[in-house]
C-alpha positions, 0 to 999 in steps of 0.5 A: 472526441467520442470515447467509452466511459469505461475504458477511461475511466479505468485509464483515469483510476490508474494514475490515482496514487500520483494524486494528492488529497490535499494540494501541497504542490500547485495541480498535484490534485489534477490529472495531466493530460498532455500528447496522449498520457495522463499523468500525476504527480505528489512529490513522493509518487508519479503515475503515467498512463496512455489515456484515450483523450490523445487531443486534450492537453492540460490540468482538470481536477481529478475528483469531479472528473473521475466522479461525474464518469463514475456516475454516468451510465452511458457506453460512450461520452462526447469529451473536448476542450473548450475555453478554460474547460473540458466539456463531457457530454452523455452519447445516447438517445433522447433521455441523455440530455445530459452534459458538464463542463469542469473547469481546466488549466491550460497551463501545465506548472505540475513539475513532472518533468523532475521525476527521472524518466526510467531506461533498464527495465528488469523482470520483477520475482513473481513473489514481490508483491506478496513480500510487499503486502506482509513486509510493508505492514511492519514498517510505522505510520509515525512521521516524526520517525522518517526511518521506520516509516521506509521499507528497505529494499536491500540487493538481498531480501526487503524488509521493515520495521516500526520499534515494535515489529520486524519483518523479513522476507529473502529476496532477489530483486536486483537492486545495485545497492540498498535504498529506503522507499516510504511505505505509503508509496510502495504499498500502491505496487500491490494493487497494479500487478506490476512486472518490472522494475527500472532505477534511476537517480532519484526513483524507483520505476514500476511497470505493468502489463496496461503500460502503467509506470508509477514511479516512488522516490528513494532515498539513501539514509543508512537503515539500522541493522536488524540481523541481531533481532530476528536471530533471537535466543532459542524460545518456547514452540507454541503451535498457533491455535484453529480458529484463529483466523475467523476469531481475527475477521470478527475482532477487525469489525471493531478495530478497522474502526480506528483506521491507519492504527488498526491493531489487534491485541493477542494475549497469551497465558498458560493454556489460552491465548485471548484475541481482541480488537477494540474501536469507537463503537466497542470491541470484540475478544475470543479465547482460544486453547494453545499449548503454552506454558510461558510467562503472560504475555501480550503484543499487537499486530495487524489483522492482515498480517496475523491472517497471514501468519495463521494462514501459512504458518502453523508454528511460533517460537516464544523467547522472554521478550520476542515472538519469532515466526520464521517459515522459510519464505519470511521471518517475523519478529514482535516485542513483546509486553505484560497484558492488560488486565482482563475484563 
C-alpha cells in the first residue's frame, strides 16, 4: 500500500512513550500494528494510534522502522507485509531505487489487551500540563524509593516530592480519589497536548485531538501528608534577583551534562546569591546582588524549575531551614543546607 512518509511517521512517533529501550517484556520494543492502530506497551506505559497501514497486521521493531522513514526523502512509500517481513519501498522516479525490508513478527504476544480500555472521558483544566511540567520536577529519579518517584494526583491539587523539594499546585481535575502515577510516565503528557482524561481500575487514560490515548498505570500506596511543610514559619522576604534566569541558561551548559541529575547549586549570603552548574566538562558560576541579610545558606534545584520561579515569580520567603516560593498559582518548598566552600 502507497502511503505519505510524513503523515506515518508522525502517526509512528506518537506512540513512543509505550516503547521500552531495553525489552523487558517480549515485543515491548515493537510498534503493534493490528485492524488500523499502532499500538505500545511497556508495562508502565500504553499509546494507541489510528495508523495509515490499516492492512498490516503484526510486530516490527520500532528503531529500524522509525529511522529508515526518517532518513527517506521521498513524499510517498510502497509499504506491505510479505513473508516474516514488512517491505518499504521509495515511490519516485528512476533515482528512488531504493528499497528495505525489516524483519516481522506475525505473531502479536505483546500483552496489551491487560491495559483497561478507557469508557468516561473528562475534559482536562487548561492549565494541566503546565502544573505537570513544574510539579513533576519535584518528584525523585531514585528508584530504591518508589513513593517519591510518583507524582500525586489528589481530587484537590497535584504535587510531589523527592526528600529535599516540595511542590504544589491547587487543581481540580476530577479524580474520584487520589492515586500515585511515576513521574516518568507522566511526564510524556506535557509534550501531546492532551484534553481529557478517563480512569479505569488499573490506569489512567490521556487523550488528544489526533486521537492518541496513552494510557499510565496508577497506583494506590498511601502518600505522606505534605501540608505541615509547605505551611512553613514566617521567613525572610528576599526579592529573586534580574539576571537570574540568562545566569541559569549559561550555568545549564555544564549541568544538562550530567543528564537525569541535572541540578544547579544556588548559594546565598548577605548581599549576593552565587548560581552554579557543574558537569564533566567543567562549571560555570555567576554572582548576583540580592537584598539578603539571612544566615548562608545553599540548596539545588533544576534548571527548568527555577526558570520557572524566576519567570513568574518576583518574590521568595527564607525560613532557617526552607525557602517558600508560593505565587498563588503553586507553592514550592526546598530544604535547605550550609554551602560549600567558595572557589
Amino acid at each position: 500500500m502507497r502511503v505519505a512518509r510524513e503523515k506515518l511517521l508522525a502517526q509512528l512517533e506518537s506512540v513512543n512513550p509505550g516503547l521500552s529501550a531495553r525489552e523487558i517484556i517480549e515485543q515491548s520494543s515493537c510498534f503493534i500494528l493490528k485492524d488500523g492502530e499502532v499500538l505500545t506497551f511497556n508495562d508502565e506505559v500504553a499509546c494507541r494510534q489510528e495508523c495509515m497501514l490499516d492492512t498490516i497486521n503484526g510486530a516490527v521493531k520500532a528503531d529500524p522502522f522509525l529511522n529508515l522513514l526518517r532518513k527517506m526523502d521521498e513524499e510517498y512509500v510502497d509499504i506491505v507485509q510479505n513473508e516474516g517481513e514488512l517491505k518499504i519501498k521509495a515511490v519516485g522516479g528512476k533515482k528512488t531505487r531504493r528499497q528495505a525490508g525489516i524483519s516481522m513478527e506475525d505473531k502479536v504476544v505483546l500483552p496489551i489487551g491487560s491495559v483497561d480500555k478507557p469508557k468516561d472521558w473528562k475534559e482536562l483544566p487548561d492549565d494541566f500540563t503546565e502544573a505537570v511540567t513544574v510539579i513533576a520536577q519535584c518528584a525523585s529519579k531514585d528508584e530504591s524509593k518508589f513513593i517519591i518517584t510518583c507524582v500525586h494526583l489528589h481530587p484537590e491539587w497535584i504535587e510531589a516530592c523527592d526528600d529535599y523539594q516540595i511542590a504544589r499546585f491547587p487543581m481540580e481535575i476530577g479524580l474520584g480519589k487520589p492515586v500515585l502515577v511515576r513521574r516518568e510516565s507522566l511526564k510524556h503528557v506535557t509534550t501531546l497536548d492532551m484534553q481529557e482524561f478517563s480512569e479505569s481500575k488499573s490506569w489512567l487514560h490521556f487523550r488528544n485531538k489526533q486521537g492518541l490515548i496513552l494510557s499510565i498505570r496508577r497506583y494506590s500506596d498511601d502518600y505522606p501528608d505534605l501540608g505541615a511543610y509547605l505551611d512553613t514559619d514566617k521567613g525572610e522576604q528576599t526579592e529573586l534577583p534580574q539576571g537570574l534566569k540568562e545566569a541559569t541558561e549559561k550555568a545549564e551548559i555544564f549541568s544538562a551534562e550530567k543528564g537525569e541529575e541535572n541540578q544547579v547549586e544556588i548559594s546565598l549570603r548577605a548581599g549576593r546569591l552565587k548560581i552554579r552548574g557543574q558537569g564533566i566538562s567543567g562549571w560555570y558560576s555567576e554572582v548576583k546582588d540580592v537584598n539578603y541579610e539571612g544566615d548562608p545558606i545553599t540548596f539545588l534545584i533544576t534548571p527548568n524549575l527555577l526558570r520557572e520561579l524566576v519567570e513568574n515569580y518576583k518574590e521568595c520567603e527564607i525560613t532557617s531551614n526552607r525557602l517558600k516560593v508560593d505565587g498563588g498559582k503553586f507553592t514550592y518548598v526546598t530544604c535547605l543546607g550550609v554551602p560549600k566552600k567558595e572557589e
